[in-house]
N, C-alpha and C positions, 0 to 999 in steps of 0.2 A: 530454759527457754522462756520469753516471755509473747504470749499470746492477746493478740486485741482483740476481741471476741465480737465486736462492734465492727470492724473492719474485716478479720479473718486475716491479716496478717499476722506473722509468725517473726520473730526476733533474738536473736542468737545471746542465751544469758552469759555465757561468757565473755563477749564481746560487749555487750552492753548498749543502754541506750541514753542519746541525752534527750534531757526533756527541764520544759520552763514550769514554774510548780506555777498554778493561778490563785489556786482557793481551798483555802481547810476548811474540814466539818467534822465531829466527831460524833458519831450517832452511836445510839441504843438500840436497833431491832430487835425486837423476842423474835425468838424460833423456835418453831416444837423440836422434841428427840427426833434424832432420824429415824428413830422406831414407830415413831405414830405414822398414820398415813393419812394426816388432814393438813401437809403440807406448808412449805415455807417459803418467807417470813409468816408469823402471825400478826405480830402489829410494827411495821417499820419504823413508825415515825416515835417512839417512845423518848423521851427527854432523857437528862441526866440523873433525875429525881428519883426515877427508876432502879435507883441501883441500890437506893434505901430500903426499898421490900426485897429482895433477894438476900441470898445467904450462899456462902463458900460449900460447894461441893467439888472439893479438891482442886482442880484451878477454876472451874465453872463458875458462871454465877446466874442459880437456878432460880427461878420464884415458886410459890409456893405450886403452884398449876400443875409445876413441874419442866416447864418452859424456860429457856436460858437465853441470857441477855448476853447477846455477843457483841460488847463495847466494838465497833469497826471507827478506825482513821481514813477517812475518805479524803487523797489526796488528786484534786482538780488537775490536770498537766496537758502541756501541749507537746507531742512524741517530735521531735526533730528528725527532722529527713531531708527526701526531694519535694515530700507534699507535707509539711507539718499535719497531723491529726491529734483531735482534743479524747481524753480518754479521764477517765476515772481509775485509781489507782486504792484500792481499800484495803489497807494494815488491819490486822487484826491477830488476835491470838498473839503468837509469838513472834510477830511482827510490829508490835504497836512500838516497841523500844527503839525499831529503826523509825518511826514515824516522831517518835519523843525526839531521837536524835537529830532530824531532818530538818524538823523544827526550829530547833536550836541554833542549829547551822544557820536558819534563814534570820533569827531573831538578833544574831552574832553583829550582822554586818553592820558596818557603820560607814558612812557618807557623812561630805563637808555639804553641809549646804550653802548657800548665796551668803549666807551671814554667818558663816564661820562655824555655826552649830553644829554636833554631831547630831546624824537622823538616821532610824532604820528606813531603806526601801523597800517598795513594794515588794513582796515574796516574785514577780513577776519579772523583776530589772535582773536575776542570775538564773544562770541555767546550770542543770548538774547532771553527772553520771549516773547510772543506775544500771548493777549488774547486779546477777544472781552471784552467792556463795553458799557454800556449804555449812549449815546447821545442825547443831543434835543437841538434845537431854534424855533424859533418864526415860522416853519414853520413846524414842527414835530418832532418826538424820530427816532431813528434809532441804531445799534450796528455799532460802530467805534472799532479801534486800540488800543492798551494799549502795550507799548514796555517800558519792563525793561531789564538793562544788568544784564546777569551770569556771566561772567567772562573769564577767556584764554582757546580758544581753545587749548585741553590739548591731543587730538588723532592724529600724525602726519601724519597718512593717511586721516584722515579727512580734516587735514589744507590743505596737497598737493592739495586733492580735490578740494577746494574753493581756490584753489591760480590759479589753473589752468581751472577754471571755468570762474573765472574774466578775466584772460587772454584771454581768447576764446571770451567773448563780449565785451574786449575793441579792440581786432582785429578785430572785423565786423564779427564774426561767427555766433553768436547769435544777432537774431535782434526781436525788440518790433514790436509786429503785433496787432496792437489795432482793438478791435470787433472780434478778431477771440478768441477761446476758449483752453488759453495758462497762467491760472494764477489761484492761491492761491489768493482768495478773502471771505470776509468778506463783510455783507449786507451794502453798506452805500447810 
């Protein structure tokens, strides 16, 4: 199942949901062990740079503190429906590979433009499926991501939407608040 936790709406993972992607970010938050009790995130906003002071404890990646940088793909989206809703979608852990892949997909596309050139579109002009599937490794099963592309967003009010959606969070209006309850997730 996939839960808005911003809305309280609830979404059938099987069945799936489509949604228009707006805006990528890929952050750094440290976060204590879940053993301390002085509480998470500790520093959200940590850059890329971040991942030069850390060191491999087995898939983690701890700092010296003791503290783990949990690389999250934070995927911007507008959920399709009767009422389109904007949510925040965060890949992480063994999820980031579908967020690599998602990616890709979007980077894929190619467009004739007016002058004949080929051009990527806005991540904002297709919308895509997104259902839950079944994963596992050597350390248990869990339901991950499953993203196929539909096809051109085709409702011009729709597109305005997520055109001016994206805009709003690559000006710093919209900001990722990690541990607070602001996101379209799936169990992983």
């Amino acid at each position: 199942m996939f839960y808005n936790t911003v809305t309280k709406k609830l979404y059938s993972g099987e069945k799936g949901i489509h949604v228009i992607p707006c805006f990528y970010k890929m952050t750094y938050p440290e976060w204590a062990p879940f053993d301390k009790s002085e509480g998470r995130p500790i520093h959200p906003d940590r850059g890329p740079e971040v991942m030069a002071q850390t060191t491999k404890q087995g898939t983690k990646d701890v700092l010296a503190n003791g503290n783990e940088i949990i690389k999250t793909a934070n995927h911007f989206v507008i959920i399709l429906g009767d009422k389109p809703e904007k949510a925040l979608m965060p890949l992480k852990t063994t999820q980031l590979k579908t967020s690599r892949t998602w990616n890709s997909m979007i980077q894929q596309i190619k467009l004739k433009g007016k002058d004949g050139k080929l051009f990527t579109p806005a991540a904002f002009s297709h919308q895509y499926h997104l259902k839950t599937v079944p994963q596992s490794n050597d350390k248990g099963t869990w339901f991950g991501w499953s993203v196929s592309k539909i096809g051109v967003v085709q409702d011009g009010a729709l597109y305005q939407q997520a055109k001016a959606f994206a805009a709003s969070i690559s000006k710093g209006d919209v900001k990722v608040k990690h541990g607070e309850e602001t996101t379209a997730q799936s169990d992983t």
